[in-house]
N, CA and C of each residue as an Amber inpcrd file, in Angstrom:
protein
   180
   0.8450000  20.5280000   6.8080000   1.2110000  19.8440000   5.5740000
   1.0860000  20.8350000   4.4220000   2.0760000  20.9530000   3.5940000
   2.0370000  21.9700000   2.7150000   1.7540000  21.2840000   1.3200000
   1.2420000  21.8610000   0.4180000   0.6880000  20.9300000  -1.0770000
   2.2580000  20.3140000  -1.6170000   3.4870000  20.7890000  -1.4830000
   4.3120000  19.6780000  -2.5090000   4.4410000  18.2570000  -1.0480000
   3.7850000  18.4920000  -0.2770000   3.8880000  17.5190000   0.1070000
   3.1900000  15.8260000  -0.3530000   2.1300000  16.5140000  -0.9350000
   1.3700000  15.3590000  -1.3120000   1.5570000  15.4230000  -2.7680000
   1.4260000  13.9790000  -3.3280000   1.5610000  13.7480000  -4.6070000
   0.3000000  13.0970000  -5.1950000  -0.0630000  13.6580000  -6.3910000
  -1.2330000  13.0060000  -7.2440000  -0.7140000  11.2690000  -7.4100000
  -1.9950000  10.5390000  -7.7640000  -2.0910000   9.8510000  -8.1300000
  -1.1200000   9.5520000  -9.5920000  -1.5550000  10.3190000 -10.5640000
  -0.1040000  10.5480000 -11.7780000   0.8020000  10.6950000 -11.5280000
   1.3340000  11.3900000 -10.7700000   2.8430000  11.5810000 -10.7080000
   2.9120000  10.4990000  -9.5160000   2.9770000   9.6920000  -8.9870000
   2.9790000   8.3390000  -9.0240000   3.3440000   7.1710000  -9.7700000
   2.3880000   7.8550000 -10.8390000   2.1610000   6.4730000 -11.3370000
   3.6810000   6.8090000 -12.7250000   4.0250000   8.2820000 -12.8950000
   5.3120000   8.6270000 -13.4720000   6.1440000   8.0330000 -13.3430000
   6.2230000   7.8930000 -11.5170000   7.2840000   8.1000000 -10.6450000
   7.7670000   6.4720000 -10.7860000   6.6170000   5.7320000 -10.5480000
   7.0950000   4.5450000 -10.8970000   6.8530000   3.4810000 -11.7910000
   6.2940000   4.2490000 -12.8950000   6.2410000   3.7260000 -14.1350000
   5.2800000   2.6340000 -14.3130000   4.1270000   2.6030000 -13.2440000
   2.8700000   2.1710000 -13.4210000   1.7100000   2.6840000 -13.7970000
   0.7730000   1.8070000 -13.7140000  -0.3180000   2.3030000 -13.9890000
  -1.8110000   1.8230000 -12.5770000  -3.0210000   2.6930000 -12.7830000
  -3.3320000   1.9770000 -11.3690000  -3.5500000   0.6270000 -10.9260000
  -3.7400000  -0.4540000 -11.6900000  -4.1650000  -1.8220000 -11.0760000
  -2.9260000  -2.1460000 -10.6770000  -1.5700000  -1.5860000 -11.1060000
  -0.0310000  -2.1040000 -10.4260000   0.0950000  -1.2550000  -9.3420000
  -0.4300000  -0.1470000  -9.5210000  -0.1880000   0.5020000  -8.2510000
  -1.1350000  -0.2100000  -6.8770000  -2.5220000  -0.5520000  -7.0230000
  -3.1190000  -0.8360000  -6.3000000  -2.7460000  -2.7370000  -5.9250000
  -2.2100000  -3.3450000  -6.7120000  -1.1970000  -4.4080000  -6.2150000
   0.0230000  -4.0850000  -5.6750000   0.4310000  -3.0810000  -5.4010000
   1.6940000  -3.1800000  -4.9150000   1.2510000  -2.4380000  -3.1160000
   0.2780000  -1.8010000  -3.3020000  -0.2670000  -1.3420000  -2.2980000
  -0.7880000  -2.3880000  -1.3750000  -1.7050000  -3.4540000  -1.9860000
  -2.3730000  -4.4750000  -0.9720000  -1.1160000  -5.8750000  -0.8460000
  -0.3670000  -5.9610000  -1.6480000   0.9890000  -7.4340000  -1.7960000
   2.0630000  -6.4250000  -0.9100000   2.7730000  -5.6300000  -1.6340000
   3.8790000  -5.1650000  -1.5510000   4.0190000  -3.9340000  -0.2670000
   3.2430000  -2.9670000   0.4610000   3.4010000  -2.7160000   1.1820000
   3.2610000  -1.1210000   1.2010000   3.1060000  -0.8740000  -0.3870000
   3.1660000   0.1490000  -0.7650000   1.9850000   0.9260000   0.0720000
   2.2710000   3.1140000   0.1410000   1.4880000   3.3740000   1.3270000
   0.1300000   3.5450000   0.7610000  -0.7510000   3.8460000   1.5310000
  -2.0760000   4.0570000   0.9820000  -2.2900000   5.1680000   0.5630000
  -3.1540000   5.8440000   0.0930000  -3.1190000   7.4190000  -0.2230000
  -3.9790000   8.1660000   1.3380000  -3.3210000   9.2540000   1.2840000
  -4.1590000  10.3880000   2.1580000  -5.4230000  10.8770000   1.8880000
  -5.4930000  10.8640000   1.1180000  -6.3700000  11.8100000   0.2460000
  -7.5510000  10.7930000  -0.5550000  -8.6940000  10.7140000  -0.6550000
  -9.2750000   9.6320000  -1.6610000  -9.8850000   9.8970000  -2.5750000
 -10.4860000  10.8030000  -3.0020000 -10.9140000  11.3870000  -4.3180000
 -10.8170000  12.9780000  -4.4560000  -9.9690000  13.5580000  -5.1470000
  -8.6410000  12.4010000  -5.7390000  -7.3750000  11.7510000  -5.2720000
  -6.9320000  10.9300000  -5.6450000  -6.0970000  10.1400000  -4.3050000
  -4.7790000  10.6940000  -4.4390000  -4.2640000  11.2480000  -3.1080000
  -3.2460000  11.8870000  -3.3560000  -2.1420000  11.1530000  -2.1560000
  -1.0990000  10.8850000  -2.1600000   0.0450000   9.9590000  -1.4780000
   1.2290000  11.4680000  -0.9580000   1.3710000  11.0100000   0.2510000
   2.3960000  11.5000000   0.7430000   3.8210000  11.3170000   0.5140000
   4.3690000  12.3260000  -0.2660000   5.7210000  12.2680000  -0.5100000
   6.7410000  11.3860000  -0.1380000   7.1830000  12.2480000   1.5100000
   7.6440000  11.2820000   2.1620000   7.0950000   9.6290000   2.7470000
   6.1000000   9.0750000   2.1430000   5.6820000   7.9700000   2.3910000
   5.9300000   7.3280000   1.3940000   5.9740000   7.8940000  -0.1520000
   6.2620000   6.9270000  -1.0850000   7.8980000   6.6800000  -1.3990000
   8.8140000   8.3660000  -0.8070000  10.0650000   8.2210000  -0.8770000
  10.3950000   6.9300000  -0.1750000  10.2410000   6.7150000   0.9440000
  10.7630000   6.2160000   2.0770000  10.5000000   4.3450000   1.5440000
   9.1830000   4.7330000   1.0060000   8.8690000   3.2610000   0.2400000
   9.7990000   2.7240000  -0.5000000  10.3000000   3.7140000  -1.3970000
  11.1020000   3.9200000  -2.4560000  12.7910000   3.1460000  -2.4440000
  13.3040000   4.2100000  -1.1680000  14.4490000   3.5810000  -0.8670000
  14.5180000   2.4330000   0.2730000  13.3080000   2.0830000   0.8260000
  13.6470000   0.5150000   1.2970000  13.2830000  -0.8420000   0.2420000
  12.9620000  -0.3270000  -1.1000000  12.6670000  -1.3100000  -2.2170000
  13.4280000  -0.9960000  -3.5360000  14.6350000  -0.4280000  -3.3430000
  15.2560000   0.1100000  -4.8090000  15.9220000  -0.5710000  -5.3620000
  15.6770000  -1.7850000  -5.6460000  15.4830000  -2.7130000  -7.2260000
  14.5030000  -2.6550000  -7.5040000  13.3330000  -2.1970000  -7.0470000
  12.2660000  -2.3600000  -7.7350000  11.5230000  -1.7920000  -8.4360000
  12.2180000  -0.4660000  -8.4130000  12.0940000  -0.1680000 -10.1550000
  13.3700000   1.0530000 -10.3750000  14.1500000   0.1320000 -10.6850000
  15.2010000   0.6540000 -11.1470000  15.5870000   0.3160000 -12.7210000
C-alpha cells in the first residue's frame, strides 16, 4: 500500500463536504467504509471512491 493510497480524515471530509459526526453517520446508517488507520484515521482511497460511485446523488 503506498501513502496516496490512503486518505486523511480531512480530505474526506473535503471530499464530501462533511464534517465528522456526518461522516461517522454515514459510516454506521449509510454504509460508508470504516477507516484503516485509527489515530489518525485514515480511509482507503479506493474504498471511499467505490463508495462514491455506487451513491452519486449523494453528494452531488
Amino acid at each position: 500500500m503506498q501513502q496516496s493510497d490512503l486518505m486523511t480524515q480531512e480530505e474526506v471530509f473535503k471530499l464530501i463536504s462533511k464534517k465528522r459526526t456526518a461522516l461517522y453517520r454515514l459510516r454506521k446508517k449509510e454504509g460508508f467504509p470504516e477507516p484503516v488507520l485509527q489515530y489518525p484515521s485514515q480511509y482507503l482511497r479506493s474504498d471511499v471512491d467505490d463508495w462514491l460511485s455506487r451513491n452519486p446523488n449523494r453528494f452531488s
